[in-house]
Backbone as CSV, one residue per row, in Angstrom:
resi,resn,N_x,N_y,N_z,CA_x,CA_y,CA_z,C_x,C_y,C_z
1,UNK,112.631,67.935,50.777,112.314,68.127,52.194,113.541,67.758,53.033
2,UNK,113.784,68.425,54.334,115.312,68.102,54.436,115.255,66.972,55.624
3,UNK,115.982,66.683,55.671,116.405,64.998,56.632,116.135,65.441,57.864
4,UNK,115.829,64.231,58.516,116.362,64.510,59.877,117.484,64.891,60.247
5,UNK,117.692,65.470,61.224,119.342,65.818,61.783,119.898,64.541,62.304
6,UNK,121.496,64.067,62.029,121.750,62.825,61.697,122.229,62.398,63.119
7,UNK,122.181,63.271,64.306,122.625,63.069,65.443,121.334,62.465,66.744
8,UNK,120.240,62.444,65.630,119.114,62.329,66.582,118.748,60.512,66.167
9,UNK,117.802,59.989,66.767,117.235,58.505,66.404,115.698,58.802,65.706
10,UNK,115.291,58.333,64.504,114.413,58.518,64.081,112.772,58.374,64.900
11,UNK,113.076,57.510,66.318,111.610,57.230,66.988,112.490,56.365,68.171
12,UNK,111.615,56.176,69.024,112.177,55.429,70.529,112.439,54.276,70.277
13,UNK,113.411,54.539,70.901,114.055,53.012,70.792,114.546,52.455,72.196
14,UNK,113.908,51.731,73.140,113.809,50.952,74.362,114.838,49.820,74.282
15,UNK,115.577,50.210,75.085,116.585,49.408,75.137,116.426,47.385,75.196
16,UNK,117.288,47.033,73.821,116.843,45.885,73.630,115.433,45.351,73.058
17,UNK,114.941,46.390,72.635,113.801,45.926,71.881,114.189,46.277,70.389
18,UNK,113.936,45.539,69.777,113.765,45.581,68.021,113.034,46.810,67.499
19,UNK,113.534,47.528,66.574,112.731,48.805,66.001,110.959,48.803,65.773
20,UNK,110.692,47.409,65.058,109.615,47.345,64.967,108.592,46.792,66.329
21,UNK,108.880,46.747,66.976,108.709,46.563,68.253,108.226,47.486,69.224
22,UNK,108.966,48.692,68.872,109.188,49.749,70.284,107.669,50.304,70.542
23,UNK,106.994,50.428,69.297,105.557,50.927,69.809,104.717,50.121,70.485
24,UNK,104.374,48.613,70.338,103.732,47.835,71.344,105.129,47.428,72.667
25,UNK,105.987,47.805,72.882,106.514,47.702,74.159,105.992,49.160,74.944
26,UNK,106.314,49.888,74.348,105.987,51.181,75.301,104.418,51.142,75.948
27,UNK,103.346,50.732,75.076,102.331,50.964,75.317,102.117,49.967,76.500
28,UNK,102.695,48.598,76.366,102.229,47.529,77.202,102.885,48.313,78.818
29,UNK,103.816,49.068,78.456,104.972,49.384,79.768,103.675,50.725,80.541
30,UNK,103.446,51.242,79.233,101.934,52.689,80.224,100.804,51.746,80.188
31,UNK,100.424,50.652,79.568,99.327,49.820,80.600,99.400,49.483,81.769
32,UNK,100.674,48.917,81.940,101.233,48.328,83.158,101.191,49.248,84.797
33,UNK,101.822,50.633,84.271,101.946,51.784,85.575,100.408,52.601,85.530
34,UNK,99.501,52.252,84.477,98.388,53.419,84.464,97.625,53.370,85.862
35,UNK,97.086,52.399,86.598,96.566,53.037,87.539,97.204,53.800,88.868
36,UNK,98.403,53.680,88.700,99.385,54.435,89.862,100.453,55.658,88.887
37,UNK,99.895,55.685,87.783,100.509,56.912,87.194,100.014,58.220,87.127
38,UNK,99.146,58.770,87.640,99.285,60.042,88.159,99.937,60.088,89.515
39,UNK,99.626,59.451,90.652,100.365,59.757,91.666,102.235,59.473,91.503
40,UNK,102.018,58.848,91.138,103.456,58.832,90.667,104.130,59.991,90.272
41,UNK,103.428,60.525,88.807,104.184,61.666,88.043,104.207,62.856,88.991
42,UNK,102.956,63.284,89.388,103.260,64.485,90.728,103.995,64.523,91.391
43,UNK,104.659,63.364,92.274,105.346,63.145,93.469,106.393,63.004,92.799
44,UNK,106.629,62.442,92.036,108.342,62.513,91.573,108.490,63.760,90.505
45,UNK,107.799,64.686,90.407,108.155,65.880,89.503,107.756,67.171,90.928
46,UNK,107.045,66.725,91.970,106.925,67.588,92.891,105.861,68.305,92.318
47,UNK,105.153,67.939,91.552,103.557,68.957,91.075,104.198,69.244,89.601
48,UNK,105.015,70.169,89.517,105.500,70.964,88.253,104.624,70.645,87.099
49,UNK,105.070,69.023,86.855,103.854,68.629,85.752,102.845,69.421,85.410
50,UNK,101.473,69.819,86.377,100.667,69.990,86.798,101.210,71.683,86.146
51,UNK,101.882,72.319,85.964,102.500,73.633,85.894,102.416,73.513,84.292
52,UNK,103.144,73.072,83.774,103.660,72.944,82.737,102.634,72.480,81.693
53,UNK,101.778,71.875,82.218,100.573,71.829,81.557,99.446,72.806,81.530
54,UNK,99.658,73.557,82.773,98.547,74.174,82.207,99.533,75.945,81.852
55,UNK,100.016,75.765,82.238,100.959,77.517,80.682,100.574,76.956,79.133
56,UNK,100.807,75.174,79.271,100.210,74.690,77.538,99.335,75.011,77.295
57,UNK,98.003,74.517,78.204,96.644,74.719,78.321,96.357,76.825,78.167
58,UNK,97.490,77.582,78.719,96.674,79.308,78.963,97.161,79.423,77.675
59,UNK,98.188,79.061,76.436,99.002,79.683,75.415,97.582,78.957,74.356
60,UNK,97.328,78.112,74.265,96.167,77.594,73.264,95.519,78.216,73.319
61,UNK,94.668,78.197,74.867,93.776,79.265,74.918,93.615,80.549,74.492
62,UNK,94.679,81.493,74.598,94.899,82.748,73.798,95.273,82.767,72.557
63,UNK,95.598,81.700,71.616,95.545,81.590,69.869,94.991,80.798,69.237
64,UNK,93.898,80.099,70.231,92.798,78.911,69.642,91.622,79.951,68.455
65,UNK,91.482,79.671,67.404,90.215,81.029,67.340,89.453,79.507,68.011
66,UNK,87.955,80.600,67.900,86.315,80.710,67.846,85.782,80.601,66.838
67,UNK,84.747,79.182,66.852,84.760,78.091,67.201,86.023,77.089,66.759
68,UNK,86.270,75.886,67.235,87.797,75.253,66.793,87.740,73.863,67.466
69,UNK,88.082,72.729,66.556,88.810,71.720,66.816,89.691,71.147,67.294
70,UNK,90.008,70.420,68.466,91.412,70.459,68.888,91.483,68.932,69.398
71,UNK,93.029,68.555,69.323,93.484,67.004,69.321,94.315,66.740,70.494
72,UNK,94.123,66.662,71.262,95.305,66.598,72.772,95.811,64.775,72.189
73,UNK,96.663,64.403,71.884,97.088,63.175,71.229,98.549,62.881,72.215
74,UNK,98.175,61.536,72.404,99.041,60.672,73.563,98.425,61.344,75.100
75,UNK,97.804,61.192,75.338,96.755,62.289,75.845,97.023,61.500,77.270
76,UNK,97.594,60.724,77.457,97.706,59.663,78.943,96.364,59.813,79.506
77,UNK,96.609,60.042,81.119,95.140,60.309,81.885,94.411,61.373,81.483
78,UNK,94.751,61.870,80.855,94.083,63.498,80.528,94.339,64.723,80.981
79,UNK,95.860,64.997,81.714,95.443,65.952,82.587,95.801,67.549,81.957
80,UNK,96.418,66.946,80.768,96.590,68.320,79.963,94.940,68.749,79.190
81,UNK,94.252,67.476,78.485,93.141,67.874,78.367,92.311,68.486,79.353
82,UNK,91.993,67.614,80.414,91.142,68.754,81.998,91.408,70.095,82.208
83,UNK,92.800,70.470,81.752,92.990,71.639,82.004,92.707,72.595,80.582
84,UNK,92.296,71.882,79.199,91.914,72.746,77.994,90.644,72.718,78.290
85,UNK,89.523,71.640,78.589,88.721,71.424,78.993,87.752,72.608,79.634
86,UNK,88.693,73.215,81.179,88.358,73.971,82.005,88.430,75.490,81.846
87,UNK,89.163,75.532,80.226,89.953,77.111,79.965,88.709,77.619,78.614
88,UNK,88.313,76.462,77.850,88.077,76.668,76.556,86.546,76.797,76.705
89,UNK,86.360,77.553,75.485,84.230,77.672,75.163,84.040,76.826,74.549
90,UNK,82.758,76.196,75.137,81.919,75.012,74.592,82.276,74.494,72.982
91,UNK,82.137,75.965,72.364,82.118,75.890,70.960,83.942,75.578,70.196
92,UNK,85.280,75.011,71.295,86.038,74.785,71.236,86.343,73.913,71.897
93,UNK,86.257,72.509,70.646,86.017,71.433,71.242,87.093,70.687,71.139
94,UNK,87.561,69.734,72.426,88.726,69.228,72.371,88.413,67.666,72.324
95,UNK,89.240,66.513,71.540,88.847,65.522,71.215,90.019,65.070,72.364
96,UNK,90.738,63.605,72.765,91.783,63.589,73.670,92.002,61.737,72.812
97,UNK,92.554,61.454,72.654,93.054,60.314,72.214,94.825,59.538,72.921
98,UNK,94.653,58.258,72.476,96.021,57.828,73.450,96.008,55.741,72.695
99,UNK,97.541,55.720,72.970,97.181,54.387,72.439,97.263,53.444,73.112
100,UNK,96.980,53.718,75.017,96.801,52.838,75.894,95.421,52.855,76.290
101,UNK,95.130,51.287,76.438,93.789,51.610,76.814,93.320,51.831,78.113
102,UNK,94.278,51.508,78.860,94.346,51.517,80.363,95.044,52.820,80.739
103,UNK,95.556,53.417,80.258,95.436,54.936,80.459,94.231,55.672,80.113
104,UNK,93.261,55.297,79.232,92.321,56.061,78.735,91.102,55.475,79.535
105,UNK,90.979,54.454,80.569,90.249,54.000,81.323,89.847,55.088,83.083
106,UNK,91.506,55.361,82.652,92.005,55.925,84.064,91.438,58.055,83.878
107,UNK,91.734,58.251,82.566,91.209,59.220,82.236,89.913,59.520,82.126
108,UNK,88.784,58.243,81.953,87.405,57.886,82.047,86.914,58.433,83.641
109,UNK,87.761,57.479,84.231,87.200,57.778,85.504,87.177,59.385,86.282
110,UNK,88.527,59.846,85.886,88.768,61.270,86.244,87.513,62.166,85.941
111,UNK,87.140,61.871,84.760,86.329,62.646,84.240,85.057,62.927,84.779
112,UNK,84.172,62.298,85.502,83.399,62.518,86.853,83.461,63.819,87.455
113,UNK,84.529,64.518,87.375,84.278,65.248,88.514,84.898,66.455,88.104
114,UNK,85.290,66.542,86.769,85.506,67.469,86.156,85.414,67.782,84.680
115,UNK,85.500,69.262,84.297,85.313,69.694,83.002,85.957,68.924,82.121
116,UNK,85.700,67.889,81.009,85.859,66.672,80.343,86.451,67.057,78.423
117,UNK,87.018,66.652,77.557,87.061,66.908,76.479,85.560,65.893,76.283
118,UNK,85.444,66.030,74.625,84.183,65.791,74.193,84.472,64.045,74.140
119,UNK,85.675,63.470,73.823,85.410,62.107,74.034,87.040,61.259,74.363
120,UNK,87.065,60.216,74.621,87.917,59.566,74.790,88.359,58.741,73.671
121,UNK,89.185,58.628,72.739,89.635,57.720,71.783,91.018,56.772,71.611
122,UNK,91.069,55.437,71.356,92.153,54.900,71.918,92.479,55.109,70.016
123,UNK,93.651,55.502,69.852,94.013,55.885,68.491,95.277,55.610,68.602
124,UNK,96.361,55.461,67.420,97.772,55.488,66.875,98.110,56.817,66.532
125,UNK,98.859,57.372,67.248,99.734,58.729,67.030,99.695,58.660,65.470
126,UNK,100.825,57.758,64.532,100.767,57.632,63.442,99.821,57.371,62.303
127,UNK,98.801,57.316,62.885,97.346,56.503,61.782,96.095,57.919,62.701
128,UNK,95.869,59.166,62.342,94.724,59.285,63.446,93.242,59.430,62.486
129,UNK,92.328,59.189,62.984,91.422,59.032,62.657,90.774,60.136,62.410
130,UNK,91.098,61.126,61.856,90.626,62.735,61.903,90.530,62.791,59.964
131,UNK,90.142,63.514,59.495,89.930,63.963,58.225,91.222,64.445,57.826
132,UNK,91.644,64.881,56.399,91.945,65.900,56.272,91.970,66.986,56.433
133,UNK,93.143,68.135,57.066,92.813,69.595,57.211,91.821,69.808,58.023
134,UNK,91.274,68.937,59.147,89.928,68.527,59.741,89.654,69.420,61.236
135,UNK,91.153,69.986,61.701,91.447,70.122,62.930,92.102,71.284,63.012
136,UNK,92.028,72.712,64.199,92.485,73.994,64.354,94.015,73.887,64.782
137,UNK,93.919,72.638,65.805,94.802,72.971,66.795,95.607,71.232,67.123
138,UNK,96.531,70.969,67.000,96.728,69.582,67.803,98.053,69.788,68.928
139,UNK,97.636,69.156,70.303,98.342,69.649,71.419,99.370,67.678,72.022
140,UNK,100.110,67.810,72.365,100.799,66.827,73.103,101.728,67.079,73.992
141,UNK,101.390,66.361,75.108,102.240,66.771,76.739,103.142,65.587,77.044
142,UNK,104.261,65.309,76.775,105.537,64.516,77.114,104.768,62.875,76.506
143,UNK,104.137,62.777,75.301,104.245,61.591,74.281,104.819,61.457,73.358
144,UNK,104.968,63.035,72.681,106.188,62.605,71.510,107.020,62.052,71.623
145,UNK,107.992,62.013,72.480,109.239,61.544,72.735,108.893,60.113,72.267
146,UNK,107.310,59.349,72.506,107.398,58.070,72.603,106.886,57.541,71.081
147,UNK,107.048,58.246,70.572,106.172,58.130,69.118,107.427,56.700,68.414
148,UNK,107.269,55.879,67.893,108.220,54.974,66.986,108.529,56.147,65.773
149,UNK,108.538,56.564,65.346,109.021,57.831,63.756,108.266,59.059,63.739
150,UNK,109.070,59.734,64.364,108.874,61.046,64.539,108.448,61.793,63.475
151,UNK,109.464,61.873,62.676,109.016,62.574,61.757,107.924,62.179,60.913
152,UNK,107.132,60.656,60.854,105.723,60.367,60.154,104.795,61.038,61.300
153,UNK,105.462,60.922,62.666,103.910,61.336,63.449,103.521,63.175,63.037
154,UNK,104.806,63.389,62.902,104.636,64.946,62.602,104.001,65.506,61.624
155,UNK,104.550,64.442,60.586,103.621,64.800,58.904,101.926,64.335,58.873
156,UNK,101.757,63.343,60.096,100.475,63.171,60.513,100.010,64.319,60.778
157,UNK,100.326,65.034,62.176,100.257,66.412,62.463,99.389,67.161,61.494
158,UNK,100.531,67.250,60.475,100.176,68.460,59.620,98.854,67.813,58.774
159,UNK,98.951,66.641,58.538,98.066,66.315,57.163,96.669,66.579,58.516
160,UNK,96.220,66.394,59.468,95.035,66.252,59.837,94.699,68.174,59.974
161,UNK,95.266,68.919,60.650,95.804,70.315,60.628,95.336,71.253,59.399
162,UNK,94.201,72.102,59.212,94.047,73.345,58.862,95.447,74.082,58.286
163,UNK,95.110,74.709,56.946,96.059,75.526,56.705,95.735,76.656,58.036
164,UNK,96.942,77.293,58.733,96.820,77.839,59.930,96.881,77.376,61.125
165,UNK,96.883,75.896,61.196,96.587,75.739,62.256,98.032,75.085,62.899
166,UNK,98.023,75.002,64.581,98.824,75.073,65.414,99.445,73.714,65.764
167,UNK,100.383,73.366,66.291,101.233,72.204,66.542,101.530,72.687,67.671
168,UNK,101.267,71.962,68.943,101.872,72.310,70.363,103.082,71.380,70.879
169,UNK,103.688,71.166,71.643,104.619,69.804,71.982,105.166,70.248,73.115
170,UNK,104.740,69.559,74.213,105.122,69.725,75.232,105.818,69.178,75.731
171,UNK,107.033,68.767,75.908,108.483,67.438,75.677,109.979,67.308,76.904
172,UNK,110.188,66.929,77.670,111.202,66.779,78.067,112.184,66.875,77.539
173,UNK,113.439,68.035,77.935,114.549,67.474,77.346,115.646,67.302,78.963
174,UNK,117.255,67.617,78.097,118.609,67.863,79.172,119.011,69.048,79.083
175,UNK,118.335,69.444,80.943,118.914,71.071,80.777,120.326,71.313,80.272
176,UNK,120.560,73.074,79.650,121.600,72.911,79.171,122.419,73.338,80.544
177,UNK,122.039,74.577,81.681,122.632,74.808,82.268,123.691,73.851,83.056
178,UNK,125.238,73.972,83.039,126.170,72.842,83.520,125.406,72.444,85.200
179,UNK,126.083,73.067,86.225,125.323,72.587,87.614,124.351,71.824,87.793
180,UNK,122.785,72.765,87.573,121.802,72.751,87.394,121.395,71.089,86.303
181,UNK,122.085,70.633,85.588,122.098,70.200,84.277,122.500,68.605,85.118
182,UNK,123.699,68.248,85.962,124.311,67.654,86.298,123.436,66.995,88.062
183,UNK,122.624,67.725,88.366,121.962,67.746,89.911,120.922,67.040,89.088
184,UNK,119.834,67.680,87.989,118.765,67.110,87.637,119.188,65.334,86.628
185,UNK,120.825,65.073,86.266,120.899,64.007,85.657,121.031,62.745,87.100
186,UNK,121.584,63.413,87.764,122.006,62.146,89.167,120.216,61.951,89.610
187,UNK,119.547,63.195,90.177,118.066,62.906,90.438,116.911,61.488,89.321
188,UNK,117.749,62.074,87.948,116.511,61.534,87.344,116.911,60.104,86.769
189,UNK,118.654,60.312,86.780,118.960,58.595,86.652,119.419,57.495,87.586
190,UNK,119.286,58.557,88.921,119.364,57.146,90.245,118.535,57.016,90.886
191,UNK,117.535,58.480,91.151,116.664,58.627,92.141,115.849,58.375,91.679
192,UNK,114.954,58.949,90.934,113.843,58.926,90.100,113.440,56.823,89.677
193,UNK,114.281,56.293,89.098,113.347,55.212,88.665,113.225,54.644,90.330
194,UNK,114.062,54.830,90.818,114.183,53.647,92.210,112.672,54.237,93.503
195,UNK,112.135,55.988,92.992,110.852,56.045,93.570,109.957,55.492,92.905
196,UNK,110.181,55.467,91.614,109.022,55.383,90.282,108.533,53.492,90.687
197,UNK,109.856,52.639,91.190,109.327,51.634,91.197,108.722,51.306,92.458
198,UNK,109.275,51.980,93.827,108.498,51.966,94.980,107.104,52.454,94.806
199,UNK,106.621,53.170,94.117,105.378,53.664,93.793,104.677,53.152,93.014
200,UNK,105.285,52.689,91.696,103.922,51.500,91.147,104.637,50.383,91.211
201,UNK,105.391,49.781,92.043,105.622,48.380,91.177,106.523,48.265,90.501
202,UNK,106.914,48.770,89.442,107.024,48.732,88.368,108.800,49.843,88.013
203,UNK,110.073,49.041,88.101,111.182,49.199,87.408,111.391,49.653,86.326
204,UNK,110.914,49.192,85.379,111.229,49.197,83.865,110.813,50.996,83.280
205,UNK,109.199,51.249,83.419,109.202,52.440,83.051,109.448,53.299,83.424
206,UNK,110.477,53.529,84.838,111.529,54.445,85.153,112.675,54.542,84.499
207,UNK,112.976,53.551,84.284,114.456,53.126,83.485,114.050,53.794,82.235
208,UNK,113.143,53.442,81.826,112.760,53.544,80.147,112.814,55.468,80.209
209,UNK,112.330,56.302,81.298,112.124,57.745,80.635,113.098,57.720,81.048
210,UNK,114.358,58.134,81.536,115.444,58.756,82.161,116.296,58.379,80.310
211,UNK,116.219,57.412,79.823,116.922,56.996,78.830,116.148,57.505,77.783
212,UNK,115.285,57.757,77.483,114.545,57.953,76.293,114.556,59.444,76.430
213,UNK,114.649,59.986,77.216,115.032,61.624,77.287,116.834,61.784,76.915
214,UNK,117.807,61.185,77.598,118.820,60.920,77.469,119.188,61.305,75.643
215,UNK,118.140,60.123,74.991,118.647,59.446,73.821,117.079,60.592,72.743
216,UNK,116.624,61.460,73.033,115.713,62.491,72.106,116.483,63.412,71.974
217,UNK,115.853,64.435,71.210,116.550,65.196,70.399,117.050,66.713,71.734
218,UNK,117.329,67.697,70.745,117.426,69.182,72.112,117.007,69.854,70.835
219,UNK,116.465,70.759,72.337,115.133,71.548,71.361,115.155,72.697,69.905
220,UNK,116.763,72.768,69.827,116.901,73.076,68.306,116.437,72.094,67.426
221,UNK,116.924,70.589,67.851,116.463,69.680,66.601,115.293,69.527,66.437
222,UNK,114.772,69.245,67.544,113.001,69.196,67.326,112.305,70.013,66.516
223,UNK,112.884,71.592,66.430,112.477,72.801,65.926,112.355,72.341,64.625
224,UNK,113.243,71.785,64.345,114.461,71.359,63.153,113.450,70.288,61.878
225,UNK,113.217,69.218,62.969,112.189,68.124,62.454,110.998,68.569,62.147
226,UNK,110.530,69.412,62.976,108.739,70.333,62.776,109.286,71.160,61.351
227,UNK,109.783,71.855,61.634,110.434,72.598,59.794,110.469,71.779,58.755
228,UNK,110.874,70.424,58.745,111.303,69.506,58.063,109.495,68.827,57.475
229,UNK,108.782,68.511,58.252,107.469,67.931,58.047,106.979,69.066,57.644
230,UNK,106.966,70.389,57.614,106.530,71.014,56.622,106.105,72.858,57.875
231,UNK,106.180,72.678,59.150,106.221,73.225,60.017,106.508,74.797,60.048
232,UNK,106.023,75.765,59.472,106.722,77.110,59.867,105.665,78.564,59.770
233,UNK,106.022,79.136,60.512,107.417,79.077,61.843,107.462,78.368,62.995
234,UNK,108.264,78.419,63.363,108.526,77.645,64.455,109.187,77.712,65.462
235,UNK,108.574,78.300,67.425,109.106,78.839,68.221,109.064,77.781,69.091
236,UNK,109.982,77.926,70.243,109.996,77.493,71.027,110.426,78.280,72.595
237,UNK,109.925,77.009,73.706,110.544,78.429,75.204,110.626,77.060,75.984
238,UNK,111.826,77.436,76.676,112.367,76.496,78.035,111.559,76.438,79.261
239,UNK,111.481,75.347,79.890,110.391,76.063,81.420,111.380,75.408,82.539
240,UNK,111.148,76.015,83.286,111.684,75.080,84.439,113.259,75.139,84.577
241,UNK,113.969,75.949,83.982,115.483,75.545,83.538,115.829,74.555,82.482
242,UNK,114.988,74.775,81.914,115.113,73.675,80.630,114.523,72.170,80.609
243,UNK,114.230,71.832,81.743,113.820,70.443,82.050,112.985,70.265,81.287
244,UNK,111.898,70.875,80.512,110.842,70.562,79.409,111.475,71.942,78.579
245,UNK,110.292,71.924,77.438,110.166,73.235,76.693,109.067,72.812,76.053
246,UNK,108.668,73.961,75.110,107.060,73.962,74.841,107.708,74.219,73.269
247,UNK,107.102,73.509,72.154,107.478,74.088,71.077,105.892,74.345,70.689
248,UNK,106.122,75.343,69.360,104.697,75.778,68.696,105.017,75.985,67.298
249,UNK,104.187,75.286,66.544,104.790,75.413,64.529,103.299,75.349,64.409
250,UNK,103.284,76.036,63.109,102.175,76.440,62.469,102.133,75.745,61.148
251,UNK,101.411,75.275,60.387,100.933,74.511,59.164,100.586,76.021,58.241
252,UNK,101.540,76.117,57.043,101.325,77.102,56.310,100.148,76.928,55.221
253,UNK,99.356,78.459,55.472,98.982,78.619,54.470,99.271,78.265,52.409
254,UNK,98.132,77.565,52.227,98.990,77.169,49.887,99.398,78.298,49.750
């Protein structure tokens, strides 16, 4: 099976924290901003978010079959689920899991007042609680990046995953365009944490994405790593000028 590509970091690594570490720092850092983290992410992405999730949400929808299982995983408030939620038939059921619990509190409440996945689960990206081969579809909107070992969360992926079935990843990267590329790095590494902390409080998990995007892969490698866990084929598309991209790998048929 082939390596990671040797230019990338195997899982997040938060500056000054110890490897084994990085997964209970991150989580304590999205406990910390969850009840002021949706308003937050809108206002400092200007909505887009809100965009970008749901093209995730219309592309599932058109290669989900009837009836089908599906895993929205790192699932934050939910808002990529609300929007599979609102697209999909009853009989395509979406589970939503996350390993904050105070994000998944905040996603509780949302749920009131709109079309809901079937449940809320506080789960480990790396450990999920699904069967074997158990699941059609598994979807994630800007958590990979935060996974501690990428490439185990991926082989997770696949082991819970249907021969056939779909891998979504919805991920931040650094546009490539030069200008364009150079306007969105000054925005997102001077401007961006210094609103992020006027808005919740909270310094650190501004600092933490501007760097943890910085320091992830570009979206050849990612391609690269999904191939590697066992992934193919495997497409991908830029949105926004590159500021995210959407990848999609399929779990092959024996």
């Amino acid at each position: 099976m082939p390596a990671l590509p040797p230019s990338a970091d195997p899982g997040t690594r938060p500056e000054g924290v110890a490897a084994g570490e990085a997964a209970r720092h991150v989580r304590e850092m999205f406990n910390a901003v969850a009840p002021r983290y949706d308003r937050a992410n809108h206002l400092l992405s200007l909505a887009t978010d809100m965009y970008w999730r749901r093209e995730t949400a219309e592309r599932i929808r058109r290669e989900l079959p009837d009836p089908a299982e599906l895993l929205d995983i790192c699932c934050g408030t939910g808002d990529l689920s609300f929007a599979l939620a609102a697209r999909l038939r009853p009989s395509q059921r979406v589970w939503s899991a996350d390993f904050s619990h105070a994000m998944l509190l905040e996603a509780g409440k949302k749920s009131a007042s709109r079309p809901a996945p079937r449940a809320w689960l506080e789960a480990d990206a790396l450990r999920l609680p699904f069967a074997d081969s158990s699941l059609h579809a598994v979807a994630t909107s800007f958590g990979f990046r935060n996974l501690g070992d990428y490439l185990a969360g991926l082989r997770e992926f696949a082991r819970v995953l249907r021969p056939g079935g779909r891998l979504y990843i919805l991920e931040f990267f650094q546009p490539s365009a030069p200008i364009f590329g150079r306007l969105y790095h000054w925005y997102f590494t001077r401007i961006l944490p210094r609103l992020g902390h006027w808005l919740t409080g909270r310094l650190a998990p501004y600092q933490y994405l501007p760097r943890s995007v910085a320091h992830f892969a570009t979206p050849q490698e990612l391609a690269a790593w999904m191939r590697a866990a066992g992934f193919e084929p495997v497409t991908w598309r830029r949105l926004s000028g590159g500021i995210c991209a959407l990848h999609c790998g399929q779990k092959p048929h024996p």
